[in-house]
C-alpha positions as CSV (number, residue, x, y, z in Angstrom):
1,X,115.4,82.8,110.8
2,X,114.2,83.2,107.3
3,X,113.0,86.9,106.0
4,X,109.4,87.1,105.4
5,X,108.4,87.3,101.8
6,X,105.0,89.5,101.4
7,X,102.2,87.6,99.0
8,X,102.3,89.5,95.5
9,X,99.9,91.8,94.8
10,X,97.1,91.2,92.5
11,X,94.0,92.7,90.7
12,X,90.9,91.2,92.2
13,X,89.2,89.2,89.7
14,X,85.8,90.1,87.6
15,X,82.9,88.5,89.1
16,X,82.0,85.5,86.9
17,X,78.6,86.2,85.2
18,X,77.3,83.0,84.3
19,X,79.3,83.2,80.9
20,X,80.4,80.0,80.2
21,X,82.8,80.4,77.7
22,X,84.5,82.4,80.5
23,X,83.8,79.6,83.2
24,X,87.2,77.9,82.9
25,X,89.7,80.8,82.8
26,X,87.4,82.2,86.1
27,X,88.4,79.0,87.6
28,X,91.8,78.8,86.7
29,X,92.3,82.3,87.8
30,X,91.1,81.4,91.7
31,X,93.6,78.9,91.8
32,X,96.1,81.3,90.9
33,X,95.0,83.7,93.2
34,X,94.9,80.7,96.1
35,X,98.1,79.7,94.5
36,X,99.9,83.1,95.2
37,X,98.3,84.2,98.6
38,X,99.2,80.4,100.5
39,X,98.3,82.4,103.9
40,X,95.0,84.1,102.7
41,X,93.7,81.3,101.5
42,X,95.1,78.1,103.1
43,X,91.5,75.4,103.3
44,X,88.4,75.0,102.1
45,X,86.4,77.4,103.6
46,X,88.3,80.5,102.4
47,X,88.9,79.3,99.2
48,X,85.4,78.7,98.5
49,X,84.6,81.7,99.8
50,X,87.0,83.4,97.4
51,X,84.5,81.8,95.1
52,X,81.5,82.9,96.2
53,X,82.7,87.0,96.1
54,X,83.7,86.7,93.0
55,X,79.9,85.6,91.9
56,X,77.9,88.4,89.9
57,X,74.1,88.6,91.1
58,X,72.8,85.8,88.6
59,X,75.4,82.9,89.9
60,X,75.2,84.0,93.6
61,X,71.4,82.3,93.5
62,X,73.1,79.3,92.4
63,X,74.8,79.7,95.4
64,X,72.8,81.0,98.0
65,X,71.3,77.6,99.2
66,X,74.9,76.4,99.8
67,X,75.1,79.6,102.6
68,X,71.9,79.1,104.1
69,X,72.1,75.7,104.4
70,X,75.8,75.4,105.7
71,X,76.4,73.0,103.2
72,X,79.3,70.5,103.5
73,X,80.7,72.1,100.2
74,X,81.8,75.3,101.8
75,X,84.7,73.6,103.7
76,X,85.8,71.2,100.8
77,X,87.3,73.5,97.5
78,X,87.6,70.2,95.6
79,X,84.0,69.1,96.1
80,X,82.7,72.4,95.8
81,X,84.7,73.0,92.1
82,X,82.8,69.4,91.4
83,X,79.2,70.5,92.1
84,X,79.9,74.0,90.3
85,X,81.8,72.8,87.4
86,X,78.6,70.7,85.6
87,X,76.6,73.9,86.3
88,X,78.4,76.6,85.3
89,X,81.6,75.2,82.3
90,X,80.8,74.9,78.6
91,X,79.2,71.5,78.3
92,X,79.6,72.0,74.2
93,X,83.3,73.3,74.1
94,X,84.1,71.7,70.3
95,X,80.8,73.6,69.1
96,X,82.3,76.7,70.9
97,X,85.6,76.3,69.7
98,X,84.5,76.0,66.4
99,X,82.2,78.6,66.1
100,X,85.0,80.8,68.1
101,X,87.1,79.8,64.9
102,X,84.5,80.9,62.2
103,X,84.6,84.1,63.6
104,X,88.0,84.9,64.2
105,X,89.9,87.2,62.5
106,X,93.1,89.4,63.2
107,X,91.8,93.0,62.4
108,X,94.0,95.9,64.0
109,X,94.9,93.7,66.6
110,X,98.5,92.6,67.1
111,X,99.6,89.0,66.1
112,X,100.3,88.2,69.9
113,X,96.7,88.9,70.6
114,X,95.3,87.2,67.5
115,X,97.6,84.1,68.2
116,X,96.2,84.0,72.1
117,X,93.0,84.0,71.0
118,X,93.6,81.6,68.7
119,X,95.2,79.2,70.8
């Protein structure tokens, strides 16, 4: 019989606020957290509902009609991240990126952080 490992604790997430600079690390940070806790969220349902907490007030109308109308995409995490990717990620990311350049600067930051942000 093998010992029972506990899931790792982590810090629930910010809500995503319809930033869309942001929208790829938000995204990235679910899986993690689906990554890490196997058992809390194992299919579809509970990883899109993961999701849908983790929506501020402004995204949650986006989706709202997914709820009411039991849509199909709240069992399937991969065709869910399909319909909310084109409406939430950076559609322009190399006119973000480069105005993110322009305005970079190390300050009294630390060269870890200025590299990371960077990067």
């Amino acid at each position: 019989m093998q010992p029972q490992t506990k899931d790792p604790h982590i810090s629930l997430l910010n809500k995503f606020d319809d930033m869309r600079s942001k929208f790829q690390d938000f995204v990235n940070q679910v899986r993690l957290v689906i990554q890490l806790h196997p058992h809390q969220y194992p299919i579809g349902p509970t990883q899109v509902g993961l999701i849908g907490t983790l929506l501020s007030i402004t995204t949650f109308v986006w989706f709202t009609p997914l709820l009411e109308h039991q849509s199909p995409l709240l069992n399937d995490f991969d065709g869910f991240l399909e319909e909310f990717n084109p409406t939430f990620r950076d559609s322009d990311k190399e006119h973000t990126f480069t105005i993110k350049i322009q305005s970079i600067y190390q300050g009294s930051c630390s060269t870890i952080v200025y590299a990371s942000e960077f990067r």
